[in-house]
C-alpha positions in Angstrom: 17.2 -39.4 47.2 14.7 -37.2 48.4 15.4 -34.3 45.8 14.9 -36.9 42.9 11.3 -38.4 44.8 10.4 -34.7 45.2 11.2 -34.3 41.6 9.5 -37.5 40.1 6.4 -36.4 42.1 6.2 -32.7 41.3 6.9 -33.7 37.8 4.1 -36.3 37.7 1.5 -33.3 39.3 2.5 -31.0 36.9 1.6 -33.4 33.9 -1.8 -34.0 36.0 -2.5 -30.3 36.4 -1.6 -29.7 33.1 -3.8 -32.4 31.5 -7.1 -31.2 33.4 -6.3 -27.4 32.7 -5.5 -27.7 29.2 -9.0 -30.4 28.7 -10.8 -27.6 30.7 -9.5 -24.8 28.4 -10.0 -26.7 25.4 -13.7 -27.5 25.6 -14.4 -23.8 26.4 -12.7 -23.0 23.1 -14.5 -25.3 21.3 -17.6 -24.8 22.8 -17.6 -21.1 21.9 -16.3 -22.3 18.6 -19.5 -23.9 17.9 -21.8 -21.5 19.2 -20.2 -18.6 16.7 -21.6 -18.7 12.9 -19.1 -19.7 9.8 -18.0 -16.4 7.8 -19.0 -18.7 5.0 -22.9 -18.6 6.8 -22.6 -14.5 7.2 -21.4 -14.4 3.2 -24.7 -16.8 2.4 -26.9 -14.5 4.6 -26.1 -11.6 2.8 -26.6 -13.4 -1.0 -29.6 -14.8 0.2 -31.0 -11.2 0.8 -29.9 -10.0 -2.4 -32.3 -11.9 -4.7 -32.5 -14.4 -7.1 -28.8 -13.6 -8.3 -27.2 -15.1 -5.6 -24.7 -12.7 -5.8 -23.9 -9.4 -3.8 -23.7 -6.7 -5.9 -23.0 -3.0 -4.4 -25.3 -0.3 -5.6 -23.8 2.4 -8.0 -23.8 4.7 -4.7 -21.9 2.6 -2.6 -19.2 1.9 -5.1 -18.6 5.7 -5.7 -18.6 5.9 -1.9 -16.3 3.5 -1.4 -14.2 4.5 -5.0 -13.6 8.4 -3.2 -12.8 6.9 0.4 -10.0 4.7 -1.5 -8.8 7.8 -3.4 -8.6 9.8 -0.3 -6.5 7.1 1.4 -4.2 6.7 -1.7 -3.7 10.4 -1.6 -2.8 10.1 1.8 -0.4 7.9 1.7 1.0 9.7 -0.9 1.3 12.2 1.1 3.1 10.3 4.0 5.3 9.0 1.6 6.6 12.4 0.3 7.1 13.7 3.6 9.2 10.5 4.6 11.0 10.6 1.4 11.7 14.4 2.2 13.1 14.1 5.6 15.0 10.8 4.3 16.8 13.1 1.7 20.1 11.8 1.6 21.1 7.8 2.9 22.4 9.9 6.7 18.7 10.7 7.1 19.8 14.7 6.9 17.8 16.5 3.9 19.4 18.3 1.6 18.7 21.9 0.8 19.0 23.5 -2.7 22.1 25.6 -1.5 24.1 22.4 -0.4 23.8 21.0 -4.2 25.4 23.5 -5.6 
């Protein structure tokens, strides 16, 4: 009898600890939930400083900027995928040379 008190009470301050922990945890989330601004607010910011469009639009610079760092990136992984595809070869994972072909 006294495993199944010890268990009914341990059980009981567990749901008790439990309950106050989790209510503490969730009003700090919520609290610093609140206090950060909406993505949606940061996007508005940003059209709001753009003009009477409403509407970001990237200047010819930055799109050429940003057009060069996605080519360089491509190329890269182009690259990445030709030296994979290289030491892949054959379906064992050992390359094959030019002499083995033959």
């Amino acid at each position: 009898m006294s495993q199944q008190d010890n268990f009914g009470s341990g059980f009981l301050f567990g749901t008790l600890f439990g309950g106050v922990v989790g209510g503490i945890v969730g009003a700090v989330v919520a609290s610093r939930v609140l206090r950060e601004p909406a993505e949606e607010d940061a996007f508005s910011l940003a059209d709001d400083q753009e003009g009477e469009t409403g509407a970001f639009s990237p200047s010819e610079e930055e799109m050429e900027f940003a057009r060069r760092g996605l080519e360089d990136k491509i190329a890269q992984l182009n690259s990445a995928i030709d030296d994979v595809r290289h030491r892949l070869g054959t379906p064992n994972g050992q390359a094959q040379s030019h002499e083995d072909v033959n």
